[in-house]
TORMAR-146391 format. One record per residue (C-alpha): residue in three letters; x, y, z. Coordinates in steps of 0.1 Angstrom, whole numbers, plus 5000, padded with zeros to 4 digits. Example, Ala and Ser with C-alpha at 12.3 -4.5 7.8 and 13.67 -1.06 7.14 Angstrom:
(Ala, (5123, 4955, 5078))
(Ser, (5137, 4989, 5071))
END
This chain:
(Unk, (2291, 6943, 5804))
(Unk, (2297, 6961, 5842))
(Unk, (2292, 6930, 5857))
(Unk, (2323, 6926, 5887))
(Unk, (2346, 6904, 5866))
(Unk, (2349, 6930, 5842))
(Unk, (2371, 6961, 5845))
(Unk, (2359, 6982, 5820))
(Unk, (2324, 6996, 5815))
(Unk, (2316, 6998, 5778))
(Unk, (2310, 7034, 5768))
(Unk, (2289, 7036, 5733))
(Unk, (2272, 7058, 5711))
(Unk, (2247, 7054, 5683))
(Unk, (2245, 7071, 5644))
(Unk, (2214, 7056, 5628))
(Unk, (2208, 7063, 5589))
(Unk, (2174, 7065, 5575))
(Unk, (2163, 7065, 5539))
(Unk, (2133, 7087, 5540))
(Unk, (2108, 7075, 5513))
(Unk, (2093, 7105, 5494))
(Unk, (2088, 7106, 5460))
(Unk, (2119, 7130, 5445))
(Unk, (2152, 7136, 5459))
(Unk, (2162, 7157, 5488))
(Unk, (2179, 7186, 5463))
(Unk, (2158, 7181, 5431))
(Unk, (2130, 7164, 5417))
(Unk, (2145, 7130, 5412))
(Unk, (2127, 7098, 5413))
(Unk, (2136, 7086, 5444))
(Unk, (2135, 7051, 5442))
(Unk, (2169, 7037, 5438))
(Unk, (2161, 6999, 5445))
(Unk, (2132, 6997, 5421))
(Unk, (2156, 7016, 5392))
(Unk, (2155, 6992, 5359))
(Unk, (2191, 7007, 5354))
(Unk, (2219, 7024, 5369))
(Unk, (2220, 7060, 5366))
(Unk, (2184, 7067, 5353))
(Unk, (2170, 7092, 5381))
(Unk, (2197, 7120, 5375))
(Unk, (2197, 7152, 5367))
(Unk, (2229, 7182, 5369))
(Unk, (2221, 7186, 5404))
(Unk, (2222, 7151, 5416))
(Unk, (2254, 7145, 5397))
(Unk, (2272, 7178, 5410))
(Unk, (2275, 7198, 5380))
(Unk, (2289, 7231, 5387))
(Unk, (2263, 7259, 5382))
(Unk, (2235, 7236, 5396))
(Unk, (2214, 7247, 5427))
(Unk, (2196, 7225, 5451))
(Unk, (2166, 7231, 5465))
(Unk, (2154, 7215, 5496))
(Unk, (2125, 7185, 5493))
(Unk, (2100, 7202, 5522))
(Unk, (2083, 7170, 5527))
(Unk, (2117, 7153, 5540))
(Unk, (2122, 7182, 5561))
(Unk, (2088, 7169, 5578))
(Unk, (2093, 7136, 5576))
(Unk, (2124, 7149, 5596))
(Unk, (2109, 7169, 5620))
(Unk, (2084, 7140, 5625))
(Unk, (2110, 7115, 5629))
(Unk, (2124, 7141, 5657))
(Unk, (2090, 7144, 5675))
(Unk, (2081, 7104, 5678))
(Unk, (2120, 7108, 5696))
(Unk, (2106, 7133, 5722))
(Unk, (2131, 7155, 5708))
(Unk, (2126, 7198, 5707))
(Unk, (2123, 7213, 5674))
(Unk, (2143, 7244, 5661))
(Unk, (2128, 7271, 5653))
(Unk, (2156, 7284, 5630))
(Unk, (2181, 7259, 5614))
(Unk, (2203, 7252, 5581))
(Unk, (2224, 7234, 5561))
(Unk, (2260, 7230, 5559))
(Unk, (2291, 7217, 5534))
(Unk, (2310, 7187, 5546))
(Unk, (2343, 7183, 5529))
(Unk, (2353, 7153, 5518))
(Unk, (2367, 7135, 5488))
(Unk, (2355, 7102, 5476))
(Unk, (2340, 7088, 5441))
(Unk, (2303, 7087, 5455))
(Unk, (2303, 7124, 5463))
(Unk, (2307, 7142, 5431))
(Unk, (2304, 7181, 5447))
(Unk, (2340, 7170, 5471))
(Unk, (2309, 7182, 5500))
(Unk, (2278, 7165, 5509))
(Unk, (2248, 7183, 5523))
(Unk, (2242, 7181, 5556))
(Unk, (2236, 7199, 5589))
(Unk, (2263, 7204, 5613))
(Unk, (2253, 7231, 5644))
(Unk, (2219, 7241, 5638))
(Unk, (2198, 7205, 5635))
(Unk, (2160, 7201, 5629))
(Unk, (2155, 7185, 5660))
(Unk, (2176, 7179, 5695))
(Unk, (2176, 7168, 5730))
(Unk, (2155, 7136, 5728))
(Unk, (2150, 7104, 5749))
(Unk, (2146, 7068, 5742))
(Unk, (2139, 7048, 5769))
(Unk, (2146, 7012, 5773))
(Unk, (2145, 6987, 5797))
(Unk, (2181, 6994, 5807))
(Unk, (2180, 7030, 5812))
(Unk, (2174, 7057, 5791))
(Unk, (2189, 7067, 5758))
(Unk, (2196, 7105, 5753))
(Unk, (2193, 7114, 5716))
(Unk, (2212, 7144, 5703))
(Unk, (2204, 7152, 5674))
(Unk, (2181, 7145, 5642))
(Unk, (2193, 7160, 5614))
(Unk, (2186, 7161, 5576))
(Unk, (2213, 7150, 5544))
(Unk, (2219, 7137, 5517))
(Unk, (2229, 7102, 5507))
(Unk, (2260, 7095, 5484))
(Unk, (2258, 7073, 5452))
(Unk, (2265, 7037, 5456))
(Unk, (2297, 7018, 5447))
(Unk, (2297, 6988, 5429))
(Unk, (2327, 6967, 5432))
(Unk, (2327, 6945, 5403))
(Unk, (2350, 6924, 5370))
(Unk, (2351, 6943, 5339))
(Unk, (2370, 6925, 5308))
(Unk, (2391, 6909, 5335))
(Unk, (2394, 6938, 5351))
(Unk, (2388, 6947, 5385))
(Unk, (2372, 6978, 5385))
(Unk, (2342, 7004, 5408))
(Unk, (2315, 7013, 5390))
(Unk, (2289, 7041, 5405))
(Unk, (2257, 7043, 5405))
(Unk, (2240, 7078, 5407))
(Unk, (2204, 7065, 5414))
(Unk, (2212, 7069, 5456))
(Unk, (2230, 7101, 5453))
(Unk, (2213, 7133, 5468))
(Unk, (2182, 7105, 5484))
(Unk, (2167, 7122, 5516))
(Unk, (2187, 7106, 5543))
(Unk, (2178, 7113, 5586))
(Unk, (2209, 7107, 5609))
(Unk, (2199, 7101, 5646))
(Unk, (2225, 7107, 5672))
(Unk, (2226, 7096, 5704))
(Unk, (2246, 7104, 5736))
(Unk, (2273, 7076, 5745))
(Unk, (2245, 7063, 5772))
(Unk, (2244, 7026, 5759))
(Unk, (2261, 7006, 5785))
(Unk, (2257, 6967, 5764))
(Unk, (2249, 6950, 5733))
(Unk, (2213, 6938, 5750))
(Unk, (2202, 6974, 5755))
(Unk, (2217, 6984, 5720))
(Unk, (2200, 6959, 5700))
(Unk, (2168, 6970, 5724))
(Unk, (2172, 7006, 5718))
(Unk, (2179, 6995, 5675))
(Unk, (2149, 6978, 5675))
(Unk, (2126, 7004, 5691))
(Unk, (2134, 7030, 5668))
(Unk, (2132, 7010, 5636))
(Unk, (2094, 7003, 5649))
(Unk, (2088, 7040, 5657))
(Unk, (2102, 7054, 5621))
(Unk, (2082, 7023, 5606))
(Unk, (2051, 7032, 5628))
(Unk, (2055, 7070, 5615))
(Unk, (2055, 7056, 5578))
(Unk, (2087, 7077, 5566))
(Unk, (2107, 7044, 5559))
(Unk, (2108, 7015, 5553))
(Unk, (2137, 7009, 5573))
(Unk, (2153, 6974, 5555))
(Unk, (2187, 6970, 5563))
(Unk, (2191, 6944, 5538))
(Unk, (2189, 6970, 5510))
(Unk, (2207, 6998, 5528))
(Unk, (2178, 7020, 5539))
(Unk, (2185, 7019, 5574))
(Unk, (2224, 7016, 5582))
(Unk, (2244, 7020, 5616))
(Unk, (2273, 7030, 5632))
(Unk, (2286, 7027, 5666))
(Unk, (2312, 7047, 5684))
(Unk, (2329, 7027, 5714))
(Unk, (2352, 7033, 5743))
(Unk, (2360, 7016, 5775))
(Unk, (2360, 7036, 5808))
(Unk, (2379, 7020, 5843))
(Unk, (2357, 7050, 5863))
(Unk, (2326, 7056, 5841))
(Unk, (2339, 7087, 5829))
(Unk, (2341, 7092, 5791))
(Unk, (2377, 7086, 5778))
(Unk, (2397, 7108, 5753))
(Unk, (2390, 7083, 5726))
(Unk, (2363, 7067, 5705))
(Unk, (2367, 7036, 5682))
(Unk, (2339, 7046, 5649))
(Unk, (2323, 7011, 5637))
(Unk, (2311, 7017, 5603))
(Unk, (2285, 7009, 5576))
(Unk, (2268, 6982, 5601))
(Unk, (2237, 6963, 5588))
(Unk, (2222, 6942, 5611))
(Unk, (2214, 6945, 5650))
(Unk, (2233, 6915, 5655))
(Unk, (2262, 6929, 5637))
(Unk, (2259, 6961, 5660))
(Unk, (2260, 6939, 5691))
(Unk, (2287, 6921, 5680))
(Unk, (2308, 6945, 5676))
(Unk, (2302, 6959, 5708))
(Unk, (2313, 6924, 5722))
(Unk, (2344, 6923, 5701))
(Unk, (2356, 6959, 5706))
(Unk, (2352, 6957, 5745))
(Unk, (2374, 6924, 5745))
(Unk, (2400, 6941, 5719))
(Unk, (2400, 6969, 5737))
(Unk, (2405, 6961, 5769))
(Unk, (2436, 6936, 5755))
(Unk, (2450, 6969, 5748))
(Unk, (2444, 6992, 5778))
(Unk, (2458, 6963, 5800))
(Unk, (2488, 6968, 5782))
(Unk, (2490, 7003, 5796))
(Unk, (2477, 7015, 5761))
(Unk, (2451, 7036, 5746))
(Unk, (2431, 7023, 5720))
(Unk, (2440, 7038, 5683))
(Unk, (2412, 7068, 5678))
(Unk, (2401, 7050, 5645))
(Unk, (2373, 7042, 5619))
(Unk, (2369, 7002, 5615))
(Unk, (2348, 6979, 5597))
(Unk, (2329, 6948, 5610))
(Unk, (2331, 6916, 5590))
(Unk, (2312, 6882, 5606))
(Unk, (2331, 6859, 5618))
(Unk, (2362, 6882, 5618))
(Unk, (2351, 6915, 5641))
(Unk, (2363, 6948, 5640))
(Unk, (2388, 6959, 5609))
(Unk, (2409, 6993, 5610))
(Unk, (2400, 7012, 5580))
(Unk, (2417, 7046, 5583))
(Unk, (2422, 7072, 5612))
(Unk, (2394, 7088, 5624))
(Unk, (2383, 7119, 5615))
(Unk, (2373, 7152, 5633))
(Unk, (2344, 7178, 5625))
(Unk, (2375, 7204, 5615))
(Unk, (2389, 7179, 5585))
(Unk, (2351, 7178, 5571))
(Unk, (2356, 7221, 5567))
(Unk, (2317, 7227, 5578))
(Unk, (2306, 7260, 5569))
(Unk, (2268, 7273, 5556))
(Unk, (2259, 7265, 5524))
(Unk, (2258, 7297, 5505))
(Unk, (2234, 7286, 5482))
(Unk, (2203, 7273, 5507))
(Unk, (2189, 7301, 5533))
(Unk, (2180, 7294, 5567))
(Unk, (2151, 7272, 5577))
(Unk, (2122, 7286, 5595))
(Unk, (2099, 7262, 5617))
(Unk, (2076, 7284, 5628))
(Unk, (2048, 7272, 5649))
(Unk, (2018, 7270, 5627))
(Unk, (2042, 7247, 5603))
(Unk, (2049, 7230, 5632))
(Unk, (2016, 7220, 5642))
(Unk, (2005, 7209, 5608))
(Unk, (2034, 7180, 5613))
(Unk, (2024, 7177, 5646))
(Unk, (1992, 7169, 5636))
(Unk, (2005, 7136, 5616))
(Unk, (2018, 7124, 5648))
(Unk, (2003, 7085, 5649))
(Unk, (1999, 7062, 5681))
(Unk, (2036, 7049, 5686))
(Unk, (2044, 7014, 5694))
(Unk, (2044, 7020, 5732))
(Unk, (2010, 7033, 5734))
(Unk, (1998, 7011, 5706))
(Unk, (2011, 6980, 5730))
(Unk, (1997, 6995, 5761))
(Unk, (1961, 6996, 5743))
(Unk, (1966, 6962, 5735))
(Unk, (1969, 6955, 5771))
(Unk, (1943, 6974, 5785))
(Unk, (1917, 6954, 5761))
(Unk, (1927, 6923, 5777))
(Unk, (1959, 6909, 5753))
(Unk, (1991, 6895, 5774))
(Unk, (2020, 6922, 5769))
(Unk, (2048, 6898, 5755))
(Unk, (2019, 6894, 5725))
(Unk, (2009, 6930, 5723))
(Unk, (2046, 6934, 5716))
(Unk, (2046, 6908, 5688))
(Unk, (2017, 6924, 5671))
(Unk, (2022, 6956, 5672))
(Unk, (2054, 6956, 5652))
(Unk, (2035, 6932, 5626))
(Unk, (2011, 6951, 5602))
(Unk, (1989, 6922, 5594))
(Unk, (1988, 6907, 5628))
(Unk, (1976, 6947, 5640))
(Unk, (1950, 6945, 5613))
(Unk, (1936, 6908, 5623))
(Unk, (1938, 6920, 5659))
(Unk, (1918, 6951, 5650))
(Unk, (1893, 6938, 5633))
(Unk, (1888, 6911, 5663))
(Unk, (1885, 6946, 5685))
(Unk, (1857, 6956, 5666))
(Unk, (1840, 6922, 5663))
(Unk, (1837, 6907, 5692))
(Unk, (1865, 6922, 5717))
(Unk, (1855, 6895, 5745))
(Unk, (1876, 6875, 5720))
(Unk, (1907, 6894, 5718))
(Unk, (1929, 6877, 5741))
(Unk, (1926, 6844, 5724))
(Unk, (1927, 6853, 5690))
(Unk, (1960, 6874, 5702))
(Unk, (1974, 6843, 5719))
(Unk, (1963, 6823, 5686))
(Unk, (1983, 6844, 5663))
(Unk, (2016, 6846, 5681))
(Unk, (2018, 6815, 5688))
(Unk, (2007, 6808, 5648))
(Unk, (1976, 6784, 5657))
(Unk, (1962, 6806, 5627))
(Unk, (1971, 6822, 5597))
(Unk, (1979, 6857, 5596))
(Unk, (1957, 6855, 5565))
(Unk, (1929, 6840, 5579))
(Unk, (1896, 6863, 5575))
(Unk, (1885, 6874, 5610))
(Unk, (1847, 6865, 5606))
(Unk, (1858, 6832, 5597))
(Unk, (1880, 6827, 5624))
(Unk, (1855, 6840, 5649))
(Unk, (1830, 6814, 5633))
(Unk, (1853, 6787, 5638))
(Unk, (1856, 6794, 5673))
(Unk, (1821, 6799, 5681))
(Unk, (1814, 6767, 5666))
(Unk, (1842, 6751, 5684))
(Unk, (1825, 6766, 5714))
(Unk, (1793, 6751, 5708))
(Unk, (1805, 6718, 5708))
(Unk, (1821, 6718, 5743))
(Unk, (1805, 6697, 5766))
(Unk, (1799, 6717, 5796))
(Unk, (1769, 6696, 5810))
(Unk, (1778, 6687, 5849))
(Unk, (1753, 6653, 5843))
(Unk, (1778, 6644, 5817))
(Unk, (1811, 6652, 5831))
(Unk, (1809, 6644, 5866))
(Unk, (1801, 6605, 5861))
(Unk, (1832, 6602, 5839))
(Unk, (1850, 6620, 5868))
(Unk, (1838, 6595, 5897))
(Unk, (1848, 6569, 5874))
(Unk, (1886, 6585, 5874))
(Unk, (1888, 6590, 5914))
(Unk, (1873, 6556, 5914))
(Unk, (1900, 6538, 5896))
(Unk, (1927, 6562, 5911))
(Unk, (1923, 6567, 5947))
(Unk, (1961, 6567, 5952))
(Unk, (1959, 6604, 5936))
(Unk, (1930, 6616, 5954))
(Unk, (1947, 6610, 5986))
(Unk, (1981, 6623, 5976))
(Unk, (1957, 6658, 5963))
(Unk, (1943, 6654, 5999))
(Unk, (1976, 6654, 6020))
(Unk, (1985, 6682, 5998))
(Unk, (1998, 6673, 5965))
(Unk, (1978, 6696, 5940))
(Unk, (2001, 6693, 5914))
(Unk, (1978, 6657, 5910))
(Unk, (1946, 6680, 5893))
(Unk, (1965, 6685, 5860))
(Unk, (1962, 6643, 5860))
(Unk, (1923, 6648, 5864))
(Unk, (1917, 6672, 5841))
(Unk, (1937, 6659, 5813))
(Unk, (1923, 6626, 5818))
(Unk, (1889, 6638, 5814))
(Unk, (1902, 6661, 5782))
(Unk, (1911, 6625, 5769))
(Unk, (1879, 6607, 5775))
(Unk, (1856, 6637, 5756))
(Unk, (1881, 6638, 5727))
(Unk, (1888, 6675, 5740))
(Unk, (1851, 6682, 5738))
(Unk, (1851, 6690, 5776))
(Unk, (1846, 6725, 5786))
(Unk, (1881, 6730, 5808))
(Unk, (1866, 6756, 5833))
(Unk, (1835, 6733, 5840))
(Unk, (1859, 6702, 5843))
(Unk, (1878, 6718, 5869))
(Unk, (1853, 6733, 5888))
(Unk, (1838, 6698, 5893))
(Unk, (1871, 6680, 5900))
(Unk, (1881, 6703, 5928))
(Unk, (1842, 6701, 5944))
(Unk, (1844, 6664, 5941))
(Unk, (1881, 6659, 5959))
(Unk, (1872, 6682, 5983))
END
């Protein structure tokens, strides 16, 4: 979108929400597993439900599943942090506040980088999620029913600067940290049930500067949805600021095959009323806690890919694979088999010659046999060549006044006459000695 038939360059920042999958709560020892709850309501407790007189206390292994969340972003840790209040009032937020951290996050100043340019992360920061809304027909009635199970889940938000510039380098930039957090193991990151959700803060700038206004996308859940809106907003937006107009500072809604919808005026940090909450002290990340999380710190996608590579795989595959558990495991077990075979059995699997459930012995059996059976005697192949040059000395001329294209003829030809059985690289090597 800064192409030179467009007047505007699209200005956007990310939020990214992350369900951290630990076994309690963030505040208190809840199950936390609102998905798999029989029942509504179940995994509650006076703390949870915001009963007055009821203090939280922090879950320390979402704090490191934070921080760790923070460090796969490249992003510096705090040494001291906390948590704050923010104000607000709505049914799925019992307190009237919701848990969070407003100037003092875990983590900061990170970098993504994509194949666009770089993406500046501000922030990682540790909540808590709200309970879930169901909108649903009671007795005739329309009515919202809520569900408690989600409230007070361990919940990351990632930050970014406004530094993605079009919906090809968002949904790149989307995608690479869902396979970093999924890499890490923290999350399952399924959009489809809510445990990953985004939001996208857009303006339009005629200079590149950042305008006095952002449009707030909410409660997105798909990349394509993200991307969309991104498309949608810079075209309504610039209807507007053609006018002469500045685009409404607002939070909106996406619905398929509609766009962007206005939902209410947007809000700023002073109508959420941060301040400390009185009732959790500071956080202290000292450096021998650091290192301990540090030290759970697994091979990332990137480096996982570039491995890949190095052992002989094509880097479009390596990509593939590495963002598919049981192709990684197939692949790995072919490392430690026979890694001469790596490449193929890569190229195999991608391109879903196999199954991802076939048992790598078996497959590496298969080939060997297959292998066996080649024909790669020269006293065999080259008469059945002849023959071909014989019957098509048209072509040999044409490959001999420069028309090389003609060898794919020959080799396929003999391909056909073996049943396949011919060994490609011997086939070749004799065609080309016998036309030249």
């Amino acid at each position: 979108m800064n192409s030179s038939k467009n007047k505007y360059q699209l200005i956007c920042g990310a939020e990214i929400h992350v369900e951290l999958n630990t076994k309690s709560k963030m505040f208190c020892g809840c199950k936390n597993d609102p998905f798999g709850a029989d029942k509504p309501n179940i995994y509650t407790c006076p703390v949870c439900l915001g009963m007055p007189g009821a203090l939280p206390v922090p879950n320390k292994k979402a704090i490191e599943d934070c921080i760790l969340i923070g460090l796969a972003l490249s992003c510096k840790i705090a040494s001291v942090s906390k948590f704050d209040r923010k104000h607000y009032f709505y049914p799925d937020l019992p307190k009237g506040y919701q848990i969070s951290q407003y100037d003092e996050p875990l983590c900061y100043d990170g970098l993504v980088e994509t194949s666009y340019g770089p993406v500046r992360i501000t922030r990682v920061h540790m909540e808590e999620d709200t309970a879930k809304m169901h909108h649903a027909v009671v007795d005739g009635k329309k009515v919202s029913l809520i569900d408690f199970n989600r409230s007070s889940v361990p919940l990351v938000e990632i930050v970014t600067e406004p530094d993605i510039k079009s919906p090809e380098q968002a949904k790149e930039f989307l995608k690479k940290v869902r396979d970093i957090i999924r890499a890490l193991g923290v999350s399952s990151c399924d959009m489809e049930k809510g445990s990953m959700r985004l939001e996208a803060n857009i303006s339009l700038s005629s200079d590149g500067n950042l305008p006095n206004y952002k449009v707030e996308i909410k409660n997105i859940n798909s990349f394509r949805f993200f991307a969309n809106s991104l498309e949608f907003e810079y075209k309504r937006q610039s209807d507007i600021l053609d006018n002469g107009e500045t685009p409404v500072q607002e939070t909106r809604g996406y619905r398929d095959g509609r766009g962007t919808v206005s939902q209410r005026k947007k809000e700023g940090a002073a109508d959420y009323r941060y301040f400390p909450d009185p009732d959790i002290p500071p956080l202290v990340v000292d450096d021998i806690w650091l290192s301990s999380i540090k030290s759970r710190l697994p091979k990332l996608p990137d480096q996982i890919a570039a491995d890949l590579v190095k052992a002989g795989v094509i880097e479009s595959a390596a990509k593939i694979i590495v963002n598919n558990p049981d192709y990684f495991s197939f692949i790995t077990a072919i490392l430690t088999l026979e890694p001469s075979m790596v490449k193929i059995a890569a190229n195999d699997l991608v391109n879903k010659k196999i199954d991802v459930n076939t048992i790598p012995e078996q497959y590496l059996k298969a080939k060997k046999a297959k292998a066996d059976d080649k024909i790669t005697d020269e006293t065999i192949l080259k008469p059945i060549i002849e023959k071909l040059m014989t019957e098509n000395q048209a072509l040999v001329e044409q490959y001999k006044a420069g028309k090389t294209g003609v060898l794919g003829f020959f080799v396929g030809n003999v391909m056909k006459a073996t049943s396949g059985k011919a060994d490609a690289r011997v086939a070749n090597k004799l065609i080309l000695s016998l036309l030249n």
